[in-house]
MOPAC internal coordinates of N, CA, C and O (Angstrom, degrees):
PM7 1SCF
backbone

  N    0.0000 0     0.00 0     0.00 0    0    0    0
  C    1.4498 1     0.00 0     0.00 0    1    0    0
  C    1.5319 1   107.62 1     0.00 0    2    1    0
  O    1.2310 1   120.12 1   -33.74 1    3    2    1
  N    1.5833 1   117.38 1   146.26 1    3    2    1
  C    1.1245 1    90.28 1  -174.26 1    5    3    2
  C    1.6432 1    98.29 1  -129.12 1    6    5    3
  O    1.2310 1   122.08 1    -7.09 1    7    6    5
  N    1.4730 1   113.63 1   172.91 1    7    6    5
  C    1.2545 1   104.73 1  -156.90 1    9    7    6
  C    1.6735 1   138.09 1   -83.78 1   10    9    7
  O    1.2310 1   134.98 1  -162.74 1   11   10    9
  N    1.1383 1    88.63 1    17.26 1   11   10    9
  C    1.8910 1   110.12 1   168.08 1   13   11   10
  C    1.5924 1    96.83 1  -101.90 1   14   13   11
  O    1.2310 1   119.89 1   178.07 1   15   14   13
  N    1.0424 1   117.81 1    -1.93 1   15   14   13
  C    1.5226 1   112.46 1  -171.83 1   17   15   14
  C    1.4539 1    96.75 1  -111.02 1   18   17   15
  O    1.2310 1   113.54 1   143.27 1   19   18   17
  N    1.8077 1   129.82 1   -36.73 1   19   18   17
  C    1.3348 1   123.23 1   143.98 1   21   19   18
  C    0.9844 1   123.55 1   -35.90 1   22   21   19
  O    1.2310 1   119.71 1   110.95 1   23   22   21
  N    1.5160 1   118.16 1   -69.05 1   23   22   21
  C    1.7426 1   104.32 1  -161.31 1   25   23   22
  C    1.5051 1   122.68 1   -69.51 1   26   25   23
  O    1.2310 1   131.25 1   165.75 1   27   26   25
  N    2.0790 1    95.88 1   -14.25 1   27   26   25
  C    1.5912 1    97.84 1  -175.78 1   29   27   26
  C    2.0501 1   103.67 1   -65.25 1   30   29   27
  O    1.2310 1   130.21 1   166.41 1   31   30   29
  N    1.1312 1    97.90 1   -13.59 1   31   30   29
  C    1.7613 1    99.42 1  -152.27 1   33   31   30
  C    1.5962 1    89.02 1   -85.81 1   34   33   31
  O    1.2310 1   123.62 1   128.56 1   35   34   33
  N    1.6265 1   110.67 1   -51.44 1   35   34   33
  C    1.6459 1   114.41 1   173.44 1   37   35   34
  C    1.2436 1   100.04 1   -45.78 1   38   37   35
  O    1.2310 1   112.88 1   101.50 1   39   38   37
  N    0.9623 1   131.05 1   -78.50 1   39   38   37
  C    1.5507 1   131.05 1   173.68 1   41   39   38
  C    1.5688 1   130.32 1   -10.83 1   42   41   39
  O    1.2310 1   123.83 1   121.75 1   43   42   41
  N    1.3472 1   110.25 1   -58.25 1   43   42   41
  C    1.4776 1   138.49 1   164.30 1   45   43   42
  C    1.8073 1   106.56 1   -47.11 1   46   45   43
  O    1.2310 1   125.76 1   126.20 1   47   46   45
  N    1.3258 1   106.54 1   -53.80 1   47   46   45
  C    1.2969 1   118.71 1  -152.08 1   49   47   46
  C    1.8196 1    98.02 1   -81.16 1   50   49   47
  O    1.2310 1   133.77 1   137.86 1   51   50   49
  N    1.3627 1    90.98 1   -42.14 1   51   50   49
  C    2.0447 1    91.38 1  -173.96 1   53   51   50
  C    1.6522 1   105.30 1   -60.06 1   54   53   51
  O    1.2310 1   126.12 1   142.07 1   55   54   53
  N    1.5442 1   105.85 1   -37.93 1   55   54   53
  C    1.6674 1   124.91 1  -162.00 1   57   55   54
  C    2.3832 1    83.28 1   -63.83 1   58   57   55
  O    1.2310 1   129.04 1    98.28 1   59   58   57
  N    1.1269 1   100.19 1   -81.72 1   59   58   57
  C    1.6050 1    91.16 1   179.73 1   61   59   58
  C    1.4753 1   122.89 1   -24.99 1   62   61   59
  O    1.2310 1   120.04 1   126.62 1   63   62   61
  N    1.7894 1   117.54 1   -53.38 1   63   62   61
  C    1.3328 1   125.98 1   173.65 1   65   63   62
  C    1.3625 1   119.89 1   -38.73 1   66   65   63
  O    1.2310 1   124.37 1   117.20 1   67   66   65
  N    1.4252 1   109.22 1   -62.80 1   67   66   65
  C    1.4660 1   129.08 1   171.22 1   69   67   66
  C    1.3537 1   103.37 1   -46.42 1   70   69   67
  O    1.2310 1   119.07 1   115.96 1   71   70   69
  N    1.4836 1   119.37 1   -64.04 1   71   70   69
  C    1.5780 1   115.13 1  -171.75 1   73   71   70
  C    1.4887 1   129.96 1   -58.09 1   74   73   71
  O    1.2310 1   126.41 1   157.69 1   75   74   73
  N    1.5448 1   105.28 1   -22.31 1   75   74   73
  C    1.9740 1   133.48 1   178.94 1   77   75   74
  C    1.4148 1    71.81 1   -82.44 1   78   77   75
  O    1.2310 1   102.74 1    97.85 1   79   78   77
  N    1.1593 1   149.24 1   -82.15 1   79   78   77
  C    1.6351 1   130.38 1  -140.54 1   81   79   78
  C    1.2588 1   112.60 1   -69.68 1   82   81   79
  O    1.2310 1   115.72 1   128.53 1   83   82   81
  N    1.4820 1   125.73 1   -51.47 1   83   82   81
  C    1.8561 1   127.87 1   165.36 1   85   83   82
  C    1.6394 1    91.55 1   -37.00 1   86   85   83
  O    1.2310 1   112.46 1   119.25 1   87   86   85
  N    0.9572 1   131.83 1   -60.75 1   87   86   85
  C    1.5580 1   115.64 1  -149.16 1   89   87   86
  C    1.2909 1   107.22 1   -88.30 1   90   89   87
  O    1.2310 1   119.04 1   152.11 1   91   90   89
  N    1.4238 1   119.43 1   -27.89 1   91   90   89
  C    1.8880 1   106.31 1   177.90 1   93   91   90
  C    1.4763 1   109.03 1  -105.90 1   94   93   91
  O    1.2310 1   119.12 1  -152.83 1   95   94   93
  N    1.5005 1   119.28 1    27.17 1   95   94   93
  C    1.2877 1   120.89 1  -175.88 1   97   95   94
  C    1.5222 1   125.51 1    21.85 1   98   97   95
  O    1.2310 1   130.76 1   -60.06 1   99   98   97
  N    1.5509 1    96.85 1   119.94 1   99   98   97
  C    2.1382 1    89.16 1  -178.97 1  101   99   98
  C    1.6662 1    80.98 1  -155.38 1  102  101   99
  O    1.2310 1   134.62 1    -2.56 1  103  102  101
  N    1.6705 1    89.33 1   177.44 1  103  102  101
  C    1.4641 1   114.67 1  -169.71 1  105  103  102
  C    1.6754 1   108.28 1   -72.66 1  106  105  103
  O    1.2310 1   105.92 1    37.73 1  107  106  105
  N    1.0193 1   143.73 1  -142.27 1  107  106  105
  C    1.6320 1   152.56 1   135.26 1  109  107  106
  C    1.4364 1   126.82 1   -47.03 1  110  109  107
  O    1.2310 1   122.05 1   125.61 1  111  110  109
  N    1.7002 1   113.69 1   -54.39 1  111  110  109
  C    1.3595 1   136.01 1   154.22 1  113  111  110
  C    1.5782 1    91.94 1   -27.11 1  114  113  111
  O    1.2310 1   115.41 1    91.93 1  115  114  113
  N    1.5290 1   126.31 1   -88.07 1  115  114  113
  C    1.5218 1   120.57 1  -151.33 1  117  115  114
  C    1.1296 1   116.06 1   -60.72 1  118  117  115
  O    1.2310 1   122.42 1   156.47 1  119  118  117
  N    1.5880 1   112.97 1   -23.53 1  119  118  117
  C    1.4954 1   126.62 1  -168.18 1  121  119  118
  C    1.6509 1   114.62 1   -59.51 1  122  121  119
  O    1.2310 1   132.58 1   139.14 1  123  122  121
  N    1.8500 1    93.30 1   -40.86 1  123  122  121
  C    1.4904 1   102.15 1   176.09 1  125  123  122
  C    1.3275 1   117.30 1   -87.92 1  126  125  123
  O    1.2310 1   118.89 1   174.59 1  127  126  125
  N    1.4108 1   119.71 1    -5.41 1  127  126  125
  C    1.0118 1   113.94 1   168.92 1  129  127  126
  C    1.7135 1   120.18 1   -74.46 1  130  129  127
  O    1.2310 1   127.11 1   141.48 1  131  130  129
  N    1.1152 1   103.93 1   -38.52 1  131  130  129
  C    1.3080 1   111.74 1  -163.79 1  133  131  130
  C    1.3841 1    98.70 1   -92.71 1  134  133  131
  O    1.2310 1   112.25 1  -163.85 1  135  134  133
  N    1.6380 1   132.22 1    16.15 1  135  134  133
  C    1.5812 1   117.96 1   173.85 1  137  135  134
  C    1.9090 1    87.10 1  -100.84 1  138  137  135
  O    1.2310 1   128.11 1   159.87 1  139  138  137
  N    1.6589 1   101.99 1   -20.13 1  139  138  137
  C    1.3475 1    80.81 1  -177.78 1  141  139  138
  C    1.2959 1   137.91 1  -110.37 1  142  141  139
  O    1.2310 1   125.09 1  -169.49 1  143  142  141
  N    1.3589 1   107.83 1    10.51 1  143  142  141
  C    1.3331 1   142.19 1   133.08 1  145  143  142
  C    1.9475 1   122.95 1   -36.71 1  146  145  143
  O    1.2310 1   134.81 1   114.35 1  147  146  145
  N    1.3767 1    88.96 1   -65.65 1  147  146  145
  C    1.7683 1    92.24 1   164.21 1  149  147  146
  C    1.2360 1   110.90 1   -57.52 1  150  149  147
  O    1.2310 1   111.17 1   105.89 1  151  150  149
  N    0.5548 1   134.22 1   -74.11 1  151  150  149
  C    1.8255 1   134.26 1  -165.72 1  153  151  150
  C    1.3945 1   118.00 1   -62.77 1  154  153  151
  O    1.2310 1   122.08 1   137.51 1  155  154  153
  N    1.5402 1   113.63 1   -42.49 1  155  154  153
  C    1.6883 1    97.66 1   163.36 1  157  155  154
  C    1.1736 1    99.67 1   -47.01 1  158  157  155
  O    1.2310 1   115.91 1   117.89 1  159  158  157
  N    2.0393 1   125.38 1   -62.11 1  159  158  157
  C    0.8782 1   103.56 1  -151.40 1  161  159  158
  C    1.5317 1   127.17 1   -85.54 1  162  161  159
  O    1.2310 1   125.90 1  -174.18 1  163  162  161
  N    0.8878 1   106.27 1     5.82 1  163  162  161
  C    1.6048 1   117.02 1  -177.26 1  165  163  162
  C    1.7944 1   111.74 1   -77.60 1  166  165  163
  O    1.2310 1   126.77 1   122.84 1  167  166  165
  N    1.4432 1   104.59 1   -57.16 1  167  166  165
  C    1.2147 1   107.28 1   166.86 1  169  167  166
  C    1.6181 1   121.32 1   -69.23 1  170  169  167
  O    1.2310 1   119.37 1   165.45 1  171  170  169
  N    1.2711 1   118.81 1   -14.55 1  171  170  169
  C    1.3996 1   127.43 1   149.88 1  173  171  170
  C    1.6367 1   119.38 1   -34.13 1  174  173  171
  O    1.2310 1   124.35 1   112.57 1  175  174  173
  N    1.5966 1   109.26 1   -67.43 1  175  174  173
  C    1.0623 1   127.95 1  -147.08 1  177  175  174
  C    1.5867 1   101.74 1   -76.16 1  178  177  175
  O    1.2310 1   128.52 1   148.79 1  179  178  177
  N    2.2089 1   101.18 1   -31.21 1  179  178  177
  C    1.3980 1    99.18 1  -179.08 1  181  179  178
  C    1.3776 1   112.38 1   -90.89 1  182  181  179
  O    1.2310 1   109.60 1  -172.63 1  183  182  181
  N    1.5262 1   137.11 1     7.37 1  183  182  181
  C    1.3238 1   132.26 1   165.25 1  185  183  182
  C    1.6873 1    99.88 1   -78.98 1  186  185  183
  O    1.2310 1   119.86 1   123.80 1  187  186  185
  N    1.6795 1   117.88 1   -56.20 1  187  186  185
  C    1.1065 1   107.91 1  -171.61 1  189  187  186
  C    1.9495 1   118.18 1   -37.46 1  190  189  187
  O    1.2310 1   127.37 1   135.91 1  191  190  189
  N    1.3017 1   103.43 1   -44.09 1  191  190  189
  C    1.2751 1   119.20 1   179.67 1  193  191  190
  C    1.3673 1   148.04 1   -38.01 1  194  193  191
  O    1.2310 1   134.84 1   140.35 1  195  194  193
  N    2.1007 1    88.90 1   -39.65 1  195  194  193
  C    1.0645 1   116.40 1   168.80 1  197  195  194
  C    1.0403 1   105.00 1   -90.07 1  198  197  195
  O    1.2310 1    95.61 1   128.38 1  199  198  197
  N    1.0295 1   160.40 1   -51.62 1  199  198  197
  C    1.4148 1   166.47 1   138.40 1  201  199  198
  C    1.3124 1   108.40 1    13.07 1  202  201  199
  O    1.2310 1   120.73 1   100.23 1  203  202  201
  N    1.5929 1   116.21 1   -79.77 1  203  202  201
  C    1.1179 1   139.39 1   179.96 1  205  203  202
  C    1.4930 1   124.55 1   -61.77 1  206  205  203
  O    1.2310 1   124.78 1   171.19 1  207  206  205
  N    1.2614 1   108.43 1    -8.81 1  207  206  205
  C    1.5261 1   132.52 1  -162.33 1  209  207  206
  C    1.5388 1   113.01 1    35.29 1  210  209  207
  O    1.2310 1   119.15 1  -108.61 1  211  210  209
  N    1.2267 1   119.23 1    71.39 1  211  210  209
  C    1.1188 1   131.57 1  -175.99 1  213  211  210
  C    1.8614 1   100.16 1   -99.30 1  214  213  211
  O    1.2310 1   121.09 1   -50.70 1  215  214  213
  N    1.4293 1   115.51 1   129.30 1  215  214  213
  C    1.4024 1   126.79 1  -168.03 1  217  215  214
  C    1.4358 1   140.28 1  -109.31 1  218  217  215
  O    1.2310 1   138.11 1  -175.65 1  219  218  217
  N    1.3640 1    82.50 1     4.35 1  219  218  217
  C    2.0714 1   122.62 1  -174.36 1  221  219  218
  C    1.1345 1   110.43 1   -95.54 1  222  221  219
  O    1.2310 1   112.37 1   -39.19 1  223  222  221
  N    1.1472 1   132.00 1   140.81 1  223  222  221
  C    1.2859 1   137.48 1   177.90 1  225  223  222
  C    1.9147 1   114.72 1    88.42 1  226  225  223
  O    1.2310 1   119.58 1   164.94 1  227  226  225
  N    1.1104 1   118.41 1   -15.06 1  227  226  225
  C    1.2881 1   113.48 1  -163.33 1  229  227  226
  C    1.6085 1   127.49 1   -77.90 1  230  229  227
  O    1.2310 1   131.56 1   -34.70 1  231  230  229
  N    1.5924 1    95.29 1   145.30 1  231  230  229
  C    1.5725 1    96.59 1  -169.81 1  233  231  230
  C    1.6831 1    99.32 1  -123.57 1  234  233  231
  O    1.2310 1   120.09 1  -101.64 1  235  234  233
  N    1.2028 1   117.42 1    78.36 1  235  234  233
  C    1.8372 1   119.84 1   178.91 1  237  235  234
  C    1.2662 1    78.74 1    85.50 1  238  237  235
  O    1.2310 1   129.63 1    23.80 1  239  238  237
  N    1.4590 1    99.03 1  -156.20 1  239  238  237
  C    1.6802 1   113.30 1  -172.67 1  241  239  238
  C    1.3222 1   118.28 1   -67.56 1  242  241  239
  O    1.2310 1   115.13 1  -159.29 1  243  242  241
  N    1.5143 1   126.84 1    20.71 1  243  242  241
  C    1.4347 1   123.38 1  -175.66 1  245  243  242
  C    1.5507 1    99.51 1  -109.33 1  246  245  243
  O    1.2310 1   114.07 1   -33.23 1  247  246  245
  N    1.4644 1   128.83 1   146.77 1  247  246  245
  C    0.8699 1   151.22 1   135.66 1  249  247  246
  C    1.9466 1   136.55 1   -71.26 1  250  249  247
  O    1.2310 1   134.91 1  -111.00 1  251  250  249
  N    1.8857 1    88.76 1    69.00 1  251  250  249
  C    1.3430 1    98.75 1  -160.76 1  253  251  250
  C    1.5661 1   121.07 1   -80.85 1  254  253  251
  O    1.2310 1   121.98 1   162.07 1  255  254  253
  N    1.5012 1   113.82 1   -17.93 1  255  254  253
  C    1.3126 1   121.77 1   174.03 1  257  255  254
  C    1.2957 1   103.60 1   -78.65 1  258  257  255
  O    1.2310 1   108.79 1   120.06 1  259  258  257
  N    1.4106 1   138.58 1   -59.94 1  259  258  257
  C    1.6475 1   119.77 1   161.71 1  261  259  258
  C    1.3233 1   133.16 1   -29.31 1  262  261  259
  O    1.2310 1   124.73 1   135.62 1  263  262  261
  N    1.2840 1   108.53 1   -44.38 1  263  262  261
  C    1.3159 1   124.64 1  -167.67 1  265  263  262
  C    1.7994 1   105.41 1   -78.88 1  266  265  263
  O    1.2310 1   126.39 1   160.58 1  267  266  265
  N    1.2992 1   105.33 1   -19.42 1  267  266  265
  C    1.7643 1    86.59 1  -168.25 1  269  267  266
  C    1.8366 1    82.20 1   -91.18 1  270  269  267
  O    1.2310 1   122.90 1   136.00 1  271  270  269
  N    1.5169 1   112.05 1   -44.00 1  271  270  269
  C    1.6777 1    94.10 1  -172.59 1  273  271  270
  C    1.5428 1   114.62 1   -64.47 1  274  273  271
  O    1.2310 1   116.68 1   164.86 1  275  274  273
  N    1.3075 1   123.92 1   -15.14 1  275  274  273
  C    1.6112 1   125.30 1   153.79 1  277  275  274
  C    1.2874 1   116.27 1   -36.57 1  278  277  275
  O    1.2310 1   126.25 1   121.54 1  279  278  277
  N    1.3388 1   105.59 1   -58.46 1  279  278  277
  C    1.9770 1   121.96 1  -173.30 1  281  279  278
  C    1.5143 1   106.76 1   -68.98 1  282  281  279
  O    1.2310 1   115.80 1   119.53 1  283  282  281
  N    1.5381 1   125.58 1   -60.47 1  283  282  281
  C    1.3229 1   127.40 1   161.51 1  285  283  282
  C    1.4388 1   121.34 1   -31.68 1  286  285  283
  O    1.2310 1   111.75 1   112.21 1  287  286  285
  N    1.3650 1   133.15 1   -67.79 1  287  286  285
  C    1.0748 1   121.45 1   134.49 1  289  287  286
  C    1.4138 1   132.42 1    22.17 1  290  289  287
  O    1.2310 1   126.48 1    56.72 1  291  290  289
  N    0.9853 1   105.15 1  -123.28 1  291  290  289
  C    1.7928 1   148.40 1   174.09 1  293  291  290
  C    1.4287 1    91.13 1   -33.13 1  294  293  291
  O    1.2310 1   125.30 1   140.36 1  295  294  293
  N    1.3948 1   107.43 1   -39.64 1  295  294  293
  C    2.0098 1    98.14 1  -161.70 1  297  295  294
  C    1.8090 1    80.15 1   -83.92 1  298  297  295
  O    1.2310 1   100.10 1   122.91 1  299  298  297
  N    1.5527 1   153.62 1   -57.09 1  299  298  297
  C    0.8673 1   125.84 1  -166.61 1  301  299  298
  C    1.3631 1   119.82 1   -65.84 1  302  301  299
  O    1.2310 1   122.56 1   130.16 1  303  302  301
  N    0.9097 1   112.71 1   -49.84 1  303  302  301
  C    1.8062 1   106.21 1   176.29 1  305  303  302
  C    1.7950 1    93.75 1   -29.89 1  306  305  303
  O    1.2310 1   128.98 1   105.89 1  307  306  305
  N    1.5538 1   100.30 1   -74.11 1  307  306  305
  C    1.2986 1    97.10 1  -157.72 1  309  307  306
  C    1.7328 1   134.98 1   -40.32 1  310  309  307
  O    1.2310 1   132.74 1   153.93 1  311  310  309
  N    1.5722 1    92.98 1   -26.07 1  311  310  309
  C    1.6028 1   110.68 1   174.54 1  313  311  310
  C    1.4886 1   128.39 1   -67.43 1  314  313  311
  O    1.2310 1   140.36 1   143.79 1  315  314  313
  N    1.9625 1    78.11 1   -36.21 1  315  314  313
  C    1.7586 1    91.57 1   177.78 1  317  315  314
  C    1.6366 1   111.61 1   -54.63 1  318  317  315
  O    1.2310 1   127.10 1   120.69 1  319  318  317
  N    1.6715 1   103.94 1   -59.31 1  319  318  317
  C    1.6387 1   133.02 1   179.42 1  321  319  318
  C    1.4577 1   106.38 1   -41.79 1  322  321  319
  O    1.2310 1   118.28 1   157.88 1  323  322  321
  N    1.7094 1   120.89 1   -22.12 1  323  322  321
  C    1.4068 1    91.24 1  -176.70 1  325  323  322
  C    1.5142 1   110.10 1  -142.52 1  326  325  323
  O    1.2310 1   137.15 1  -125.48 1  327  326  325
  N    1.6859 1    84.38 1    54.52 1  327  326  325
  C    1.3422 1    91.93 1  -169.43 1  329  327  326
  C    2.2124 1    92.77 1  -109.49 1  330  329  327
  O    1.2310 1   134.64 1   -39.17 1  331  330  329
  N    1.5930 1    89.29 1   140.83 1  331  330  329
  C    1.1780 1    90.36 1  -150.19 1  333  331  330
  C    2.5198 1   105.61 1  -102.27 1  334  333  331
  O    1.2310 1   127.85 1   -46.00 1  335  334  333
  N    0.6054 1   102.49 1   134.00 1  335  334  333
  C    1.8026 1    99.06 1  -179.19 1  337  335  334
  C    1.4927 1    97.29 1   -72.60 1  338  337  335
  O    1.2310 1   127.00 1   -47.24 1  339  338  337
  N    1.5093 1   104.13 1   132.76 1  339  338  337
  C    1.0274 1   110.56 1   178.87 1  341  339  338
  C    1.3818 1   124.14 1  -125.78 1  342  341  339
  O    1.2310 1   120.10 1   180.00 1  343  342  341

């Protein structure tokens, strides 16, 4: 991978984080949760990809259509998991 193709994906992944937090509203706590949520799961989605040789979504050597439903993902579980009874 090379590293305009990193920061584009970091990039990708914070932009989702930010967008899961505008929409399910949380304090700072969720904020960091959910940037790091994207990015495991984002870069998740683009190892699985390569792996799997999956050929959709791609932007150069990134696997960006995996990778954002990786982050989508991962960020709901994660919301579900820390969602608290009150």
């Amino acid at each position: 991978m090379t590293l305009p193709s990193l920061i584009f994906g970091a990039l990708t992944a914070t932009l989702l984080g930010a967008l899961f937090h505008l929409w399910k509203d949380g304090g700072p706590a969720k904020l960091l949760l959910y940037q790091i949520l994207a990015w495991v799961g984002f870069f998740g989605g683009h190892i699985a990809a390569i792996h799997w040789h999956w050929a959709w979504g791609k932007i150069g050597p990134l696997a960006v259509g995996p990778g954002i439903l990786g982050a989508l993902i991962l960020l709901a579980i994660g919301h579900y998991l820390s969602l608290t009874p009150n």
